[in-house]
C-alpha positions as CSV (number, residue, x, y, z in Angstrom):
1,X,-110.2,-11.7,-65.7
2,X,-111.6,-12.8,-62.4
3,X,-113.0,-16.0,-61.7
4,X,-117.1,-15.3,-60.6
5,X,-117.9,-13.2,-63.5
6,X,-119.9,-13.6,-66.9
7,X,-116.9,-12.5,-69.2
8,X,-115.0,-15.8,-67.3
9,X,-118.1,-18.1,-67.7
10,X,-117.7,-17.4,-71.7
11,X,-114.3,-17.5,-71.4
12,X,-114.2,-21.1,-69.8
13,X,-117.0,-22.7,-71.9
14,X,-115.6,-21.6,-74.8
15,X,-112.2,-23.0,-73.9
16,X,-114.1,-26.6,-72.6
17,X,-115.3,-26.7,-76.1
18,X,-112.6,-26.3,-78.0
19,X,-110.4,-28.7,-75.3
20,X,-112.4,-31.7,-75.9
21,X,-114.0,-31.1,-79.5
22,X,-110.5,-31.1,-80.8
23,X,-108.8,-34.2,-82.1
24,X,-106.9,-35.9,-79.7
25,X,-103.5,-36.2,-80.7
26,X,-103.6,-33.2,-82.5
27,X,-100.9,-30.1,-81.6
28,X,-103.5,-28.1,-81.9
29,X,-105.3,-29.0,-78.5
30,X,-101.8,-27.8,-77.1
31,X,-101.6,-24.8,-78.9
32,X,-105.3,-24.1,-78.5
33,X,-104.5,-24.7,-74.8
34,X,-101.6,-22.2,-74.6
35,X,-103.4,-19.3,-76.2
36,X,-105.7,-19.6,-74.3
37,X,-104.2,-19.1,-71.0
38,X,-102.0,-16.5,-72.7
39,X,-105.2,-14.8,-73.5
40,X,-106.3,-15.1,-69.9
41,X,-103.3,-13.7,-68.2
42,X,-103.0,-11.1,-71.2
43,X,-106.8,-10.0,-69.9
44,X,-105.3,-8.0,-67.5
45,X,-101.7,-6.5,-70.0
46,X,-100.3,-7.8,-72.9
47,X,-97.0,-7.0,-71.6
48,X,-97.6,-9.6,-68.8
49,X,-98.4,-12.1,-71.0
50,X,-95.2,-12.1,-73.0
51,X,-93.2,-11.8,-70.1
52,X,-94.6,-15.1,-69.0
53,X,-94.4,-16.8,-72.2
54,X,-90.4,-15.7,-72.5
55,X,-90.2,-17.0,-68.6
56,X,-91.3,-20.2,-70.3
57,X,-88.9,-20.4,-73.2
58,X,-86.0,-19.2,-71.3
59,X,-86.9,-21.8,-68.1
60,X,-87.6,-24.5,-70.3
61,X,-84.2,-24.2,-72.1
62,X,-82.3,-23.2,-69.2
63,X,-83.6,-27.0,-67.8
64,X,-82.5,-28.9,-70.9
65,X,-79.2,-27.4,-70.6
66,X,-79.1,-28.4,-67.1
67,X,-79.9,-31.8,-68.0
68,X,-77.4,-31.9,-70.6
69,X,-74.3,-31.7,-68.2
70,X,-73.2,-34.4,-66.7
71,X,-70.5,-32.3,-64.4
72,X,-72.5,-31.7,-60.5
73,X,-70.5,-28.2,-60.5
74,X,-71.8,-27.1,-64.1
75,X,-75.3,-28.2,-63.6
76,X,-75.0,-26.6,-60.2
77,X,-73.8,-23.3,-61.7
78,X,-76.3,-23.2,-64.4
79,X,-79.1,-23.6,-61.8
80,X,-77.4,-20.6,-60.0
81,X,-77.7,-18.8,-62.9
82,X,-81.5,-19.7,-63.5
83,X,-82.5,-19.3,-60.2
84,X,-81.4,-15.7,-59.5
85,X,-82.6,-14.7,-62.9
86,X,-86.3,-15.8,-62.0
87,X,-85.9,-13.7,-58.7
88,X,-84.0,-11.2,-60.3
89,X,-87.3,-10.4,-62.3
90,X,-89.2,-11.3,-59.2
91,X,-87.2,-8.8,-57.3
92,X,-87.4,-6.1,-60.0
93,X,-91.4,-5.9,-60.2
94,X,-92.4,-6.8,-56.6
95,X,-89.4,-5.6,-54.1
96,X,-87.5,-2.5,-55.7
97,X,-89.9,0.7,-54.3
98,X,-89.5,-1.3,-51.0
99,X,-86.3,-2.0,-50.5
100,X,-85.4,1.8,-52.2
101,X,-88.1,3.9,-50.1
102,X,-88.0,1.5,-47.0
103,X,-84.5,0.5,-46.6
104,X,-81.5,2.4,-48.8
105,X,-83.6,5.8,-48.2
106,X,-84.0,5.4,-43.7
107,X,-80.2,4.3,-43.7
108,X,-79.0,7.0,-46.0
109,X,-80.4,9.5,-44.5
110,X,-78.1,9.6,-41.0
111,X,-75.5,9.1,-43.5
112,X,-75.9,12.3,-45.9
113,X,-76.6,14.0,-42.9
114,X,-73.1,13.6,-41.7
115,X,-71.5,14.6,-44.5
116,X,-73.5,17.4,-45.5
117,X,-75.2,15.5,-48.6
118,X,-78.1,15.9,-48.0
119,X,-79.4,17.8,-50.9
120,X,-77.9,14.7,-53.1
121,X,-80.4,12.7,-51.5
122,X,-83.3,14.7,-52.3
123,X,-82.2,15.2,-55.6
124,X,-81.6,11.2,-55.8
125,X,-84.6,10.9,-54.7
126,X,-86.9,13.2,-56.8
127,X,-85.4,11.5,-60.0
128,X,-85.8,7.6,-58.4
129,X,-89.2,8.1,-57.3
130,X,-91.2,9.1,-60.4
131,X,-89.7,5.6,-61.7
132,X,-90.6,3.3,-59.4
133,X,-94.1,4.7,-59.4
134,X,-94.1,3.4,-63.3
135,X,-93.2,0.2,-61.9
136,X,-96.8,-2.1,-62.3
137,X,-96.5,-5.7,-60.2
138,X,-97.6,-8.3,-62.7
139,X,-100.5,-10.5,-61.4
140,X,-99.6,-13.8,-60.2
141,X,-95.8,-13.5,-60.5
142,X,-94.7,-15.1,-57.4
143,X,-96.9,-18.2,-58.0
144,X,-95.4,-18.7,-61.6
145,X,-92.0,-18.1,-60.3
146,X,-92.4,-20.5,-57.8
147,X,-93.1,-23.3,-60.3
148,X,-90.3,-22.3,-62.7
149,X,-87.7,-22.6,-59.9
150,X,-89.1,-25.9,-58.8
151,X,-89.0,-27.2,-62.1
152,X,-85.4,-26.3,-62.8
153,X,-84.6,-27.4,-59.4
154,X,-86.0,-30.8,-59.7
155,X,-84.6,-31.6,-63.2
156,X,-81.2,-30.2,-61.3
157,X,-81.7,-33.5,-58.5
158,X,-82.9,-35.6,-61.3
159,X,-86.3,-35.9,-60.0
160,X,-87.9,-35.2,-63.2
161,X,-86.5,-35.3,-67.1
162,X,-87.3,-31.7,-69.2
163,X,-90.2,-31.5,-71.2
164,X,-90.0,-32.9,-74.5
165,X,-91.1,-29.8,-76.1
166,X,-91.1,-26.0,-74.6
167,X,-94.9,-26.1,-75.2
168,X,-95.5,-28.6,-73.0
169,X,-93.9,-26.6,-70.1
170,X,-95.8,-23.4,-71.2
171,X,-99.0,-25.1,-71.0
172,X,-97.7,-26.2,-67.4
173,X,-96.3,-22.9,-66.4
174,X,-99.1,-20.8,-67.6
175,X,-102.3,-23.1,-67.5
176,X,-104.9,-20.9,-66.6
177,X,-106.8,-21.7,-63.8
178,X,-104.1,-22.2,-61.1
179,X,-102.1,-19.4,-63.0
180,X,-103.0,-16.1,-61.0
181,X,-103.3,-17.0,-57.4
182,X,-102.0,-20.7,-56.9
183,X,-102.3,-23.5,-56.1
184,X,-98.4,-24.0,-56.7
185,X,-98.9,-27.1,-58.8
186,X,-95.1,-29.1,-59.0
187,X,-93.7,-30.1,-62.2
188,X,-94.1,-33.6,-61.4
189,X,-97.7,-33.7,-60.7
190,X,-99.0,-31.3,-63.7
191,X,-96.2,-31.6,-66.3
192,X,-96.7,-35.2,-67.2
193,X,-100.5,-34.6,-67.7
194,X,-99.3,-31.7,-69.8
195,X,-97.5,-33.8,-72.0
196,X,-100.3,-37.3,-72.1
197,X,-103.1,-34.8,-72.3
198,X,-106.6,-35.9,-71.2
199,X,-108.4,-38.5,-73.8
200,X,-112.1,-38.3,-74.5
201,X,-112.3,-42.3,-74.4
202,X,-109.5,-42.9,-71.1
203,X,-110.8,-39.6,-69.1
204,X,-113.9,-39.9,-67.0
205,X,-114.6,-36.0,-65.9
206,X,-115.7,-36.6,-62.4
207,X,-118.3,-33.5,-62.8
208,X,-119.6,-34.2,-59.2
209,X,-116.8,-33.2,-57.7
210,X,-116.1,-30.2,-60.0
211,X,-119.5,-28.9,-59.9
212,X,-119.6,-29.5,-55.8
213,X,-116.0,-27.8,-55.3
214,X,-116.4,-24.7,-57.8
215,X,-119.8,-23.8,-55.9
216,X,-118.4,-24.2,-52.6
217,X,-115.8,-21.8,-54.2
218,X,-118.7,-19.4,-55.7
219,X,-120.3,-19.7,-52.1
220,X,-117.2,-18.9,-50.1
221,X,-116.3,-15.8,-52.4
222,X,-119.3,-14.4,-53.6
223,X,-121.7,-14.4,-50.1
224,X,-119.5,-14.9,-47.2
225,X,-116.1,-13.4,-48.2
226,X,-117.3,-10.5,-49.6
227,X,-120.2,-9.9,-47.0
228,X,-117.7,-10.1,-44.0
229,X,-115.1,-7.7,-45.4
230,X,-118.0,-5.4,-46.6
231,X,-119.7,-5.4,-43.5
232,X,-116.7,-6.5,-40.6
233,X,-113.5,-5.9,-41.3
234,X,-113.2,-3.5,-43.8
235,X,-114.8,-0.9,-41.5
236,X,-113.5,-2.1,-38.6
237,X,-109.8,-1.7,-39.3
238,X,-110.0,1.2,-41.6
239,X,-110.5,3.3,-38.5
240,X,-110.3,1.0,-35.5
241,X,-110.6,3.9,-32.9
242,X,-114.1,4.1,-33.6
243,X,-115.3,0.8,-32.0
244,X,-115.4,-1.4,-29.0
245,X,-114.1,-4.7,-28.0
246,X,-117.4,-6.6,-29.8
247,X,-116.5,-5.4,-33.1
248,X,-113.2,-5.9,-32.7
249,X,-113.4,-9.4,-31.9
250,X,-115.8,-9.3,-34.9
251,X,-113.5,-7.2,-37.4
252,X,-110.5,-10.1,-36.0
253,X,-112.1,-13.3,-36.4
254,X,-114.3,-11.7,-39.2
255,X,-111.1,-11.1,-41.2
256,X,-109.8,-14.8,-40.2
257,X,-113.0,-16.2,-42.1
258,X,-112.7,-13.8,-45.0
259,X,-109.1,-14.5,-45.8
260,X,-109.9,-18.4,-45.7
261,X,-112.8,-18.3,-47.8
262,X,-111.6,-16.2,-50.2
263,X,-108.2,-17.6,-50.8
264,X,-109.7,-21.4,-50.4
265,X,-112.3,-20.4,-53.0
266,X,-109.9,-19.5,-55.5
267,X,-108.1,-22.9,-55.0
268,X,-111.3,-24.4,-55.1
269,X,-112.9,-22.7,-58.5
270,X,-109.3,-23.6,-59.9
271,X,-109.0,-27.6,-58.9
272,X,-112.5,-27.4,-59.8
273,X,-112.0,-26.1,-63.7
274,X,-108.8,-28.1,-64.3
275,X,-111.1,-31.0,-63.4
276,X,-113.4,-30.3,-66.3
277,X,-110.2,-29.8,-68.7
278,X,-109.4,-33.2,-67.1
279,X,-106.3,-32.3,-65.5
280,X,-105.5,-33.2,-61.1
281,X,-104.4,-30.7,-58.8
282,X,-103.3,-31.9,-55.4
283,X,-105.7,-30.3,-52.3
284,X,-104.7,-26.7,-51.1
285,X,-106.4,-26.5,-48.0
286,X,-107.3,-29.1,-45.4
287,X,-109.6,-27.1,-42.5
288,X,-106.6,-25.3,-41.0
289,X,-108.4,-23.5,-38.3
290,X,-109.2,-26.9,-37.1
291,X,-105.3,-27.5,-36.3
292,X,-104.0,-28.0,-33.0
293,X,-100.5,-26.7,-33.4
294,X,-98.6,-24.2,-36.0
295,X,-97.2,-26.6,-37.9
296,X,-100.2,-28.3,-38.3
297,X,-101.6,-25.0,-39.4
298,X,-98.9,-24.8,-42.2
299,X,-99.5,-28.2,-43.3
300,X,-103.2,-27.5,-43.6
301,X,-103.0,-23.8,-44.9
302,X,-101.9,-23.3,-48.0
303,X,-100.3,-26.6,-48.5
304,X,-98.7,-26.5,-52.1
305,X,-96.5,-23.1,-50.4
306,X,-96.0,-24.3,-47.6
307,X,-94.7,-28.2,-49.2
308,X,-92.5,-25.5,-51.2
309,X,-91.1,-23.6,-48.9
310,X,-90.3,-26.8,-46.6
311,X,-88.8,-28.5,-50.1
312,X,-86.6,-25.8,-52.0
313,X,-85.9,-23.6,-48.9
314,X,-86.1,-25.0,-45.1
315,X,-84.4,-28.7,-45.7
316,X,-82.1,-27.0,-48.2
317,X,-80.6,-25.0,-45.6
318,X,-81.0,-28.3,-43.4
319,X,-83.6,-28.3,-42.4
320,X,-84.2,-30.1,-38.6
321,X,-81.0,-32.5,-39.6
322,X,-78.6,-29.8,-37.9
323,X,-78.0,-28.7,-34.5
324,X,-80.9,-27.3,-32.7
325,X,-80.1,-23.5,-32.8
326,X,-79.7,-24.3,-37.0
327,X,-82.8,-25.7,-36.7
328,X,-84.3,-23.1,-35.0
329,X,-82.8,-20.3,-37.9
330,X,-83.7,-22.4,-40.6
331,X,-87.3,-22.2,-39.2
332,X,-87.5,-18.5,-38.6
333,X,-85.2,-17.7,-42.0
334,X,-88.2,-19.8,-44.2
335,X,-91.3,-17.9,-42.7
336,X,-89.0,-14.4,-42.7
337,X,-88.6,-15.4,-46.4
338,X,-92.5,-16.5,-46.5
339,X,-93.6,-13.8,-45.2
340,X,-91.9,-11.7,-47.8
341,X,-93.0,-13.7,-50.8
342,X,-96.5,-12.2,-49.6
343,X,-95.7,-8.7,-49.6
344,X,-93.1,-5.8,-49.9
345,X,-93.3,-4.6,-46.6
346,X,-92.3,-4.3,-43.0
347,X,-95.9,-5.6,-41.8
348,X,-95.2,-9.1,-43.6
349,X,-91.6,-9.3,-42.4
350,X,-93.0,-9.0,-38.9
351,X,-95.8,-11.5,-40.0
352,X,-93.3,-14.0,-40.7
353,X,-91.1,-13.5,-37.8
354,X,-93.9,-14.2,-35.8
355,X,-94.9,-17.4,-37.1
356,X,-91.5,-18.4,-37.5
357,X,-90.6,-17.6,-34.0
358,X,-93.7,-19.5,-32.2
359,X,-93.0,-22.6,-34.7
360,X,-89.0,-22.9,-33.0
361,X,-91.0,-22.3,-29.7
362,X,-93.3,-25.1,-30.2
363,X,-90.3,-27.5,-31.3
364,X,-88.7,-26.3,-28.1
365,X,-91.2,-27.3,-25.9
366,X,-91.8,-30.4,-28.0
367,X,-88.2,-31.5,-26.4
368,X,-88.5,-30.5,-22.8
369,X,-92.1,-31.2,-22.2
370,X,-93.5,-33.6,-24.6
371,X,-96.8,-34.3,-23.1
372,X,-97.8,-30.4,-23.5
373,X,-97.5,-31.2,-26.9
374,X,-99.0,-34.5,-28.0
375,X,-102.5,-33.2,-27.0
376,X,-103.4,-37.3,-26.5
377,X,-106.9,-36.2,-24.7
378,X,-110.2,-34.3,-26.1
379,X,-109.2,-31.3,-23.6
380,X,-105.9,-31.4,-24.7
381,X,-106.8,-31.0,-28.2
382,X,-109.2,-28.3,-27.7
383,X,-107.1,-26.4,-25.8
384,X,-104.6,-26.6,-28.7
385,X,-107.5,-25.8,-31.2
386,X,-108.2,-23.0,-29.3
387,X,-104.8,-21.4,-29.0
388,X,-103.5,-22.2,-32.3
389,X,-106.8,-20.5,-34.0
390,X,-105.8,-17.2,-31.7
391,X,-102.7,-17.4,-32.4
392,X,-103.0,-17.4,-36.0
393,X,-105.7,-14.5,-35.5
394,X,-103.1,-12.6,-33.5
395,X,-101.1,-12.5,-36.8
396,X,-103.3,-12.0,-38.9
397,X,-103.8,-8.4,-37.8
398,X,-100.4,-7.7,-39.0
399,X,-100.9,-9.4,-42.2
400,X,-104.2,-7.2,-42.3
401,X,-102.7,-3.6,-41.1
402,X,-101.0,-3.3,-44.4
403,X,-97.3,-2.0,-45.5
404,X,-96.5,1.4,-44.6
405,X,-94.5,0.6,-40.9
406,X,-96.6,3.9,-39.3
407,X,-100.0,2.8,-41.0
408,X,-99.5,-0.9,-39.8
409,X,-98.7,0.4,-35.9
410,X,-101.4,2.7,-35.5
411,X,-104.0,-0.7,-37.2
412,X,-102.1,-2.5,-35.1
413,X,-102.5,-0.3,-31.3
414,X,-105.6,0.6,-32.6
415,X,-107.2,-2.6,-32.5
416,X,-105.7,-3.3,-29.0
417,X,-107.3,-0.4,-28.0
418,X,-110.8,-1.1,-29.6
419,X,-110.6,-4.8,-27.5
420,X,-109.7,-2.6,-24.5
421,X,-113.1,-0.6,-25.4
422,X,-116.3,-2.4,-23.8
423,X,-118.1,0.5,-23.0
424,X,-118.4,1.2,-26.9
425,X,-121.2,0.2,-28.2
426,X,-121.5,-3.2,-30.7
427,X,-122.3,-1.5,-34.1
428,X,-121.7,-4.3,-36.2
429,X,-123.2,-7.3,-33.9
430,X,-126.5,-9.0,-35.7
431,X,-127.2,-12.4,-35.8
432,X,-126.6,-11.9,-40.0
433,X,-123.1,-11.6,-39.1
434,X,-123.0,-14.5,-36.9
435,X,-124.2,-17.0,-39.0
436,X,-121.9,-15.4,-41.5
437,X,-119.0,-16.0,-39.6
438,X,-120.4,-19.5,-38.1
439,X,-120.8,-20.1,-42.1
440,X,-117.5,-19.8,-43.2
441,X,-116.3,-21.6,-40.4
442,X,-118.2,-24.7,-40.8
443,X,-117.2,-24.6,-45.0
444,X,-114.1,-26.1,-43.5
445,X,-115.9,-29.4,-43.7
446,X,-115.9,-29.3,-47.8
447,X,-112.1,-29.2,-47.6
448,X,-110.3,-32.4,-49.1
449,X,-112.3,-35.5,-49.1
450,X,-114.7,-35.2,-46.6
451,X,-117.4,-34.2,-49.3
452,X,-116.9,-37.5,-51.3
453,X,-120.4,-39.0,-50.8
454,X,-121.9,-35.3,-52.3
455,X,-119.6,-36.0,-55.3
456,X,-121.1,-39.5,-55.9
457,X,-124.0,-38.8,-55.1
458,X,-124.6,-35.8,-58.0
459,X,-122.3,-38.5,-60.5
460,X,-124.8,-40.7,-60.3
461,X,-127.5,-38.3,-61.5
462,X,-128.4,-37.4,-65.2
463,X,-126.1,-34.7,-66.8
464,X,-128.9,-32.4,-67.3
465,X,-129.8,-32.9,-63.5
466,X,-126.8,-31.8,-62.7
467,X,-127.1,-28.8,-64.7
468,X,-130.7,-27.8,-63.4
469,X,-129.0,-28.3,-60.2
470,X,-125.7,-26.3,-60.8
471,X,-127.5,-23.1,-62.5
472,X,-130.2,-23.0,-59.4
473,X,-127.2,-22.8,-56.8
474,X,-125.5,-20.2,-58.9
475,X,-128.7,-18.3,-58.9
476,X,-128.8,-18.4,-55.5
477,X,-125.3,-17.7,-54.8
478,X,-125.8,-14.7,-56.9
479,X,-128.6,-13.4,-55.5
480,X,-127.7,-13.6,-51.9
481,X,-123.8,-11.8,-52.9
482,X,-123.3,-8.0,-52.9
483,X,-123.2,-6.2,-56.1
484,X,-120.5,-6.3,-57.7
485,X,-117.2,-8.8,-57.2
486,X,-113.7,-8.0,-55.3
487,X,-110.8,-9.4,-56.1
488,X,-109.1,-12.1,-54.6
489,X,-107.0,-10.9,-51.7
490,X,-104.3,-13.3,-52.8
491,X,-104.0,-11.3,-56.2
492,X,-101.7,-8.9,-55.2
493,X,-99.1,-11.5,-53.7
């Protein structure tokens, strides 16, 4: 069920409804809650949404027996246990063709070749493949994962106390909106609210900033995401031989645009519908192309996995508390390990070294020439702006270029040879796709707080105002989008 669609709309009102007509105390607001979202997820297989309501039951009670033991080594062990179950599964659905066609099958080959087995392999082969094309990669399953190891992992340091019931953590582990494509909302910011619930006469809805956020979100998918990959990238780098250095610098920065918007709109349409429901997510994007190093990147790009990855992965390994070449693995080992949360292939492996690599670089240079790095003056700043934004774009052509290794390195050398291509004609250049581009850009500005004073300003007009107001600027959004919706490019991670 995708968010800007008509089927959603009922989905969502109906659910509203229900949410806050319902008594207040009553288990059934719970229950209505969980069924819903079960429902939602189920939209897509029914299989999938029993898998995630066992992932609950089995997470929740693996976290009370946790938090049963008094003994560090047995609460240690159990958590062992947990953990690799949750990636076992994770492994299983998302990792198995990869690591079977991309890494046992190229090192067995030379192998069987030696000894003369190479008809086993074939035969191996024949019988493995059919099976791993029945294999279907549940939607969302690395974001719920995610928050099922934290979960265990914080009642494991005592940071939070298990849920008094395993429906409250199902309602937190499978709550609708953020349930598909993040935000990664933490245990101790959702669960309590979970367990309280929101109360018609001690929760003010703050519509303002729901209705202002999940339009922003509408805007961001519906007309400029889906516009610039339509009309930019999509073209550009299914065949980048065929243009010059114009459109690649369009299809590039194009595809920089589109993957913000869209993923940002998702986090926005979800913060914006727990709102309504009365629930608080924390911010998920804070204008990252407006950062002046890496890491400020990652603390402005998807913050809720980057804050995990630094919490439950990089300072576990120790983080920058060890020497400096430590420091500089544990960088590289969490964006190698990033990278490969997004996808099952070489392309994100390399995506992740890259990033990792360039973020023990800048920490290098951070200690042997400080002033390169504090960026103290407006030039200094821009210049960091500037780098860090092509940087970032640099990568994400191998994010873009896909998983098959000999796909992803012709994308990859064909692009470089589009932007060594001038004499090519611009096919793609209007000023449409400017202000497109200049569009998404400036939507940066919406992120966080900045667009407080829109919030209170629509708050302080009438409800049905507001609603005039919200149906025109879906009309419009509508109307200015291209038929039909895409899905969120985030889905498949």
């Amino acid at each position: 069920m995708l968010f800007p669609t008509t089927v959603f709309a009922i989905f969502f009102l109906t659910v509203f409804a229900l949410h806050w007509l319902l008594p207040q105390r009553s288990l059934a607001r719970k229950i209505v809650l969980l069924c819903a979202s079960l429902f939602f997820y189920g939209w897509w297989s029914w299989k999938f949404a029993l898998m995630l309501f066992c992932s609950a039951l089995l997470n929740h009670a693996a976290a009370r027996l946790i938090a049963s033991r008094e003994d560090e080594k047995a609460r240690a062990r159990l958590l062992g246990w947990t953990v690799a179950a949750n990636l076992g599964v994770l492994a299983f659905f998302k990792y198995t063709s990869f690591f079977f066609t991309k890494c046992f099958v190229p090192l067995a080959v030379p192998v069987c070749n030696a000894f003369g087995a190479q008809e086993a392999l074939i035969s191996l082969q024949e019988s493995v493949f059919p099976l791993l094309d029945r294999i279907v990669l549940p939607v969302g399953i690395s974001f719920y994962t995610f928050q099922a190891l934290s979960y265990v992992v914080d009642v494991r340091r005592r940071i939070i106390a298990p849920a008094p019931s395993w429906l409250d953590f199902a309602n937190y582990l499978a709550f609708f909106p953020q349930l598909v494509a993040g935000p990664i909302v933490r245990a101790s910011d959702l669960l309590p609210q979970m367990i309280q619930m929101p109360r018609r006469d001690s929760t003010r809805i703050d519509t303002g900033r729901a209705l202002c956020i999940i339009l922003c979100g509408l805007f961001k998918k519906v007309v400029v995401a889906n516009w610039i990959a339509i009309v930019l990238v999509d073209p550009f780098f299914e065949n980048p031989a065929r243009f010059g250095t114009v459109d690649a610098f369009l299809g590039v920065y194009g595809y920089a645009v589109q993957i913000y918007c869209d993923f940002s709109a998702y986090s926005d349409i979800a913060t914006g519908c727990a709102i309504l429901m009365g629930f608080r997510f924390l911010d998920n994007f804070n204008a990252p192309y407006f950062s002046t190093s890496l890491q400020d990147f990652w603390r402005r790009w998807h913050i809720s996995l980057s804050s995990w990855l630094r919490d439950y992965l990089y300072i576990p390994l120790g983080g920058s508390r060890c020497s400096t070449f430590k420091t500089y693995r544990n960088l590289i080992l969490t964006m190698l390990l990033g990278g490969l949360w997004h996808g099952a292939g070489w392309a994100f492996v390399l995506w992740g070294a890259m990033l990792g690599g360039y973020l023990a670089v800048e920490r290098a240079l951070s200690r042997v020439w400080p002033a390169l790095t504090r960026q103290k003056t407006r030039f200094g700043k821009a210049c960091g702006l500037l780098w860090t934004f092509h940087y970032v774009c640099l990568s994400w052509i191998l994010f873009r270029s896909g998983s098959v290794i000999g796909a992803q390195m012709q994308t990859v050398s064909g692009v470089f040879k589009a932007f060594g291509s001038p004499q090519i004609a611009a096919r793609n250049l209007s000023l449409v796709a400017l202000v497109m581009l200049a569009a998404g850009f400036c939507l940066q500005f919406m992120d966080g707080e900045r667009p407080r004073r829109i919030w209170q300003t629509v708050n302080r007009l009438p409800a049905w105002l507001q609603g005039v107001l919200a149906a025109l600027f879906l009309t419009l959004i509508l109307g200015l989008g291209p038929q039909g919706v895409a899905p969120f490019i985030y889905f498949q991670f």
